[in-house]
N, C-alpha and C positions, 0 to 999 in steps of 0.2 A: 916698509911695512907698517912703521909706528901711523903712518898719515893714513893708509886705509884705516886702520885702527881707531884712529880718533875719527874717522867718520863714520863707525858703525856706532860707536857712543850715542847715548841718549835715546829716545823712544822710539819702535821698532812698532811696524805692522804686518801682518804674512798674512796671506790668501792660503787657508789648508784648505782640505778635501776633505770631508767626513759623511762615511757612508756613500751617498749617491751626489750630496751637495757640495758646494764651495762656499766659505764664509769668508769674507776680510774679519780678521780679531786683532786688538792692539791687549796690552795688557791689563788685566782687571775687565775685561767683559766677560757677563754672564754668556753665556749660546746657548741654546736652546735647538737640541737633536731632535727629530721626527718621529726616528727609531730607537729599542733600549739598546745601551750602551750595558752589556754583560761588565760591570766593573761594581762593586757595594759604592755605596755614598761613606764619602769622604776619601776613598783611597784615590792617589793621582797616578793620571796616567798621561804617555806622553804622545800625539800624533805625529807620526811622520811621514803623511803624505802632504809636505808645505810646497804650493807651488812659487808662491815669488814673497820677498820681504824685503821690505824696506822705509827706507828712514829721512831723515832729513837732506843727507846729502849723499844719500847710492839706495838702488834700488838691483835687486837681484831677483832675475827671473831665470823658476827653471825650464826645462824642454822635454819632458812636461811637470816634472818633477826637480825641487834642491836634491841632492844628495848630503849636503852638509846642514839642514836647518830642521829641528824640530821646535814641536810648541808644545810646553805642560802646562797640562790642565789638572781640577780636582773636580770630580763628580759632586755636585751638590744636590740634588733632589730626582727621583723617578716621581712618574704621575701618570694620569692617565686621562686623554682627554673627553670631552663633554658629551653628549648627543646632542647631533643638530638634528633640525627643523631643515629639509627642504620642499621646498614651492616650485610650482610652473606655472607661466603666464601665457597668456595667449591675448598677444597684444596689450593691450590694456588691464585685463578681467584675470585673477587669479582663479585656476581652475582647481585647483587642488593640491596639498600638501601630505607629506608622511615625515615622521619621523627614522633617521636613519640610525643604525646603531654603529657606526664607526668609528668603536674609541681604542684610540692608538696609545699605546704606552712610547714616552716622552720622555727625554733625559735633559736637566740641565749641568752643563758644566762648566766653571769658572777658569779662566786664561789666567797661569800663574806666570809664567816665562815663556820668553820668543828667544830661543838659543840659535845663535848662526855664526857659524865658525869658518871661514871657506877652506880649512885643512882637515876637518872632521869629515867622515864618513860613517853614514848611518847604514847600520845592517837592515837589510831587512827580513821579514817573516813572518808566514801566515800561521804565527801562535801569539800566545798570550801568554805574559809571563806572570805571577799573580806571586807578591810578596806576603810571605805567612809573617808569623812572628819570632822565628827563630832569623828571619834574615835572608832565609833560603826561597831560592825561585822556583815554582811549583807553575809547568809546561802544563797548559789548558788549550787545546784545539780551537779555531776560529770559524765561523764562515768566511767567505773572500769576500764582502763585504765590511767585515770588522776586521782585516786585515793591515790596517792602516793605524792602530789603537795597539799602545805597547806601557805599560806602567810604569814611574819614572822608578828608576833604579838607584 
C-alpha cells in the first residue's frame, strides 16, 4: 500500500462535473461557472461529482463517477455577464443587427485541494450544508442541478 501511496504524491488533476459541464482542474485554477453557484463569496465548498483524477504515475477513472474523490474549492466573485450585439449575414452583406439582453449571472471559483483517497466514501445528497458561525451545519434544499456542491466541512 505504502507504493500506491507514493504514487498518488505530488500534483493531481480530476475531471469534475459541475452543473451541466465537465472541467479538467489541477490545483490553484480559477473556473469560471455559467450558472450562480448559491454559496457567499469567500465560503469554500467542496464538489463531489469527480469523474477521473490523476497524476504522474496513476490515473483513476470513475464509472461514471469516483466515489472516493472530491475537490475544494472557494467561491471568489458572482458577476453578471455583458450584452451582446448579434448580426446576420446573408452571404457576404450584413443584413441587420439587434442587441440581445442575455446577461447570465456567473460564478468564479478557485481549486484549493484534489482530495482522493481510494478507502474513502463520499455521501451523497441533494442538500446543502451551509456552515454559520457557531460551527453548526444549517440543511438548505438544493435544485438537482446544484446537487453536486457540498461545503468543505
Amino acid at each position: 500500500m505504502n507504493g500506491v501511496r507514493a504514487a498518488m504524491e505530488g500534483p493531481k488533476f480530476a475531471v469534475v462535473k459541475v452543473l451541466r459541464n465537465q472541467h479538467r482542474v489541477v490545483e490553484g485554477d480559477r473556473l469560471q461557472i455559467g450558472e450562480p453557484l448559491w454559496a457567499d463569496i469567500g465560503e469554500q465548498i467542496r464538489l463531489k461529482k469527480v469523474m477521473m483524477v490523476g497524476g504522474e504515475q496513476f490515473t483513476a477513472i470513475g464509472r461514471p463517477l469516483l466515489e472516493n474523490a472530491t475537490v475544494e474549492a472557494t467561491v471568489e466573485e458572482h458577476f453578471r455577464t455583458k450584452v451582446q450585439y448579434n448580426y446576420s449575414r446573408n452571404r457576404n452583406n450584413i443584413i441587420g443587427g439587434r442587441w440581445i439582453d442575455n446577461i447570465m449571472p456567473n460564478t468564479i471559483i478557485r481549486i484549493n485541494k484534489i482530495v482522493f483517497n481510494p478507502e474513502m466514501k463520499v455521501e451523497g445528497s441533494n442538500e446543502y450544508y451551509q456552515i454559520n458561525e457557531a460551527g453548526e451545519e444549517e440543511a438548505r434544499g438544493l435544485d438537482a442541478n446544484e446537487a453536486s456542491i457540498d461545503p468543505v466541512k
